[in-house]
N, C-alpha and C positions, 0 to 999 in steps of 0.2 A: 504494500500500500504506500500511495507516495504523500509524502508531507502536509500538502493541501487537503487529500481525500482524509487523510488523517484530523486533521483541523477540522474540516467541517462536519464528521464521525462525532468528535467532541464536541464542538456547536449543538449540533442537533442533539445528543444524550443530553446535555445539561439544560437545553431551551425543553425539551419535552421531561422533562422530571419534577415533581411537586414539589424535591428538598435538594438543599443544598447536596452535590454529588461528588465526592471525596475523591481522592488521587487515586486511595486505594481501589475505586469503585471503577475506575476510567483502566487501571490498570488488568482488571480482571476482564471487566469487558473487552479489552482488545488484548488479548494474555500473547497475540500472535507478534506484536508490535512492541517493539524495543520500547525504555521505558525513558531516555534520550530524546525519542522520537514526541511522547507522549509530553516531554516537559515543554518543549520546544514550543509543542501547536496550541498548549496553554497560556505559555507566553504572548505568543502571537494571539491569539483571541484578548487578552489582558492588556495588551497594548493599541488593539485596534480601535479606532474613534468610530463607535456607530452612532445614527442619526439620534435615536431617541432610546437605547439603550445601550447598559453596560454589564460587562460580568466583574464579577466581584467576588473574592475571597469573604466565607460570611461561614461560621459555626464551621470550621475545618475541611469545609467543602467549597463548592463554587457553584453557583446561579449569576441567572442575564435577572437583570432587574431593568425598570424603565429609569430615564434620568429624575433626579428628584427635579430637577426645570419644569416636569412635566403634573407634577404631586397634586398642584390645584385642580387643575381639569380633570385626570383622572379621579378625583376623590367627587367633583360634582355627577360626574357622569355616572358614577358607580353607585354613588349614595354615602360613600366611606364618613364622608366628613360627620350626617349627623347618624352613622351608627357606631362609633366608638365610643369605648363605655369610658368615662372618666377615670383616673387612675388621683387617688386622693394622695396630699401631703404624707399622712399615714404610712399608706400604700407603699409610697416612694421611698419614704425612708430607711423604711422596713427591707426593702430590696434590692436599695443602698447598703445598709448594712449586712445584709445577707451577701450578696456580691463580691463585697469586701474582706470580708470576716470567715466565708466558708472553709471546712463547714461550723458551724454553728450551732447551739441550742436557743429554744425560746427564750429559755430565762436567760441568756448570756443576749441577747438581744435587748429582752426588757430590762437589763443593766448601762446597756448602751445608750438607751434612749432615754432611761431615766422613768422610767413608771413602766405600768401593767400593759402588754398588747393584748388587745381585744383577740378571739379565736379566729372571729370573721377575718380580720386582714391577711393571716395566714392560708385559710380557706382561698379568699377569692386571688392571692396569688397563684395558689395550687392550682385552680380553677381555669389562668388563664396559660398551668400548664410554663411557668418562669421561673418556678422554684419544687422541688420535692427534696422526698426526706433519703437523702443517700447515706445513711447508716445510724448507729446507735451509740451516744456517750453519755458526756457528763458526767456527775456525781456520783449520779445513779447508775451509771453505764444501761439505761433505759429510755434516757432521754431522744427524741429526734432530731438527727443533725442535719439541718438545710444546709442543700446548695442549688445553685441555678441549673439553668436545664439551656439543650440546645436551643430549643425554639426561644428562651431569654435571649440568648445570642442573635437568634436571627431576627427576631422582632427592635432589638435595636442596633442592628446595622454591624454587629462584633464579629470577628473570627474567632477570639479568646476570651476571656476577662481580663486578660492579662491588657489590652488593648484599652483599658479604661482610664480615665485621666487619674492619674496621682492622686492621694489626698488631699497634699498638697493643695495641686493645683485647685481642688475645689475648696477649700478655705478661701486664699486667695479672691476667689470670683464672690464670695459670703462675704468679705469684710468691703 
C-alpha cells in the first residue's frame, strides 16, 4: 500500500468512528503496514489545513472534529446551545479537584473544599460519565477513590490531564 492510500485508510477509520481511535487501534487495523508508515500518514493528516475541520490528538487517540470558528452555527442548527445542562460552581470545583488530586476520597475532597459535598454533585458527575470510582482507600481502605474518565478528556478538549494548566497558573488568573 503506498503512503497516500495509506493516509486516506487512516482518514477514513478515524472520520467514521464515534471515539477517539488510538495508534494502537490504526496499528492493528493495518497489522500489514509498517508502523513508520502509519506515523508518517498521521502526521501528515495532523499537519494538513482543512477547510472546516481538524484532527486532533484528544483522550490518547485521535478524531476530525469541526473548527471551533464554526461552534456558533453548528450549536444553532443543532439545538446544542439551549440543550446543555449547566454545570454548577459546585460541580466545577469538585472536578477540579478530583482532576487534580486523583485519585481521591470524598472526604479528602470535603477537606479541600472546606465543608460537606452534597451526594448529588458526585452522582451527577458520575452521571455525565467524567468521573468514577477507580478503586478503594482511605482510612478505611473502603473508601471510593475518584478519578476522571476518558470521555472527561474528550468533553474538554485533553489528550491527558496531564495537559491541564498548572495550579499555578490558575491562582494567578483568581487573584
Amino acid at each position: 500500500m503506498e503512503q497516500a492510500e495509506i493516509r486516506d485508510v487512516i482518514h477514513a477509520i478515524i472520520l467514521a468512528a464515534t471515539s477517539p481511535v488510538t495508534y494502537d487501534k490504526l496499528v492493528e487495523v493495518l497489522s500489514d503496514v509498517d508502523n513508520n508508515h502509519i506515523k508518517t500518514a498521521l502526521n501528515q493528516l495532523l499537519k494538513t489545513n482543512y477547510p472546516i475541520q481538524q484532527l486532533v490528538k484528544i483522550a490518547g487517540g485521535y478524531r476530525f472534529q469541526i473548527k471551533q470558528e464554526f461552534a456558533p452555527w453548528i450549536a444553532k442548527a443543532t439545538g446544542e446551545q439551549n440543550k446543555r445542562e449547566k454545570v454548577t460552581r459546585v460541580m466545577l470545583e469538585t472536578l477540579a479537584i478530583i482532576a487534580y488530586k486523583q485519585p481521591i476520597t470524598r472526604g479528602e475532597i470535603e477537606t479541600i473544599r472546606g465543608g460537606n459535598l452534597h451526594a448529588t454533585i458526585l452522582e451527577q458527575l458520575e452521571e455525565r460519565n467524567w468521573i468514577k470510582i477507580i478503586g478503594y482507600g482511605g482510612v478505611s481502605k473502603r473508601a471510593g477513590l475518584y478519578g476522571t474518565t476518558k470521555e472527561f478528556l474528550v468533553y474538554f478538549g485533553l489528550n491527558s490531564v496531564h495537559e491541564l494548566p498548572a495550579i499555578e497558573e490558575l491562582e494567578a488568573l483568581l487573584m
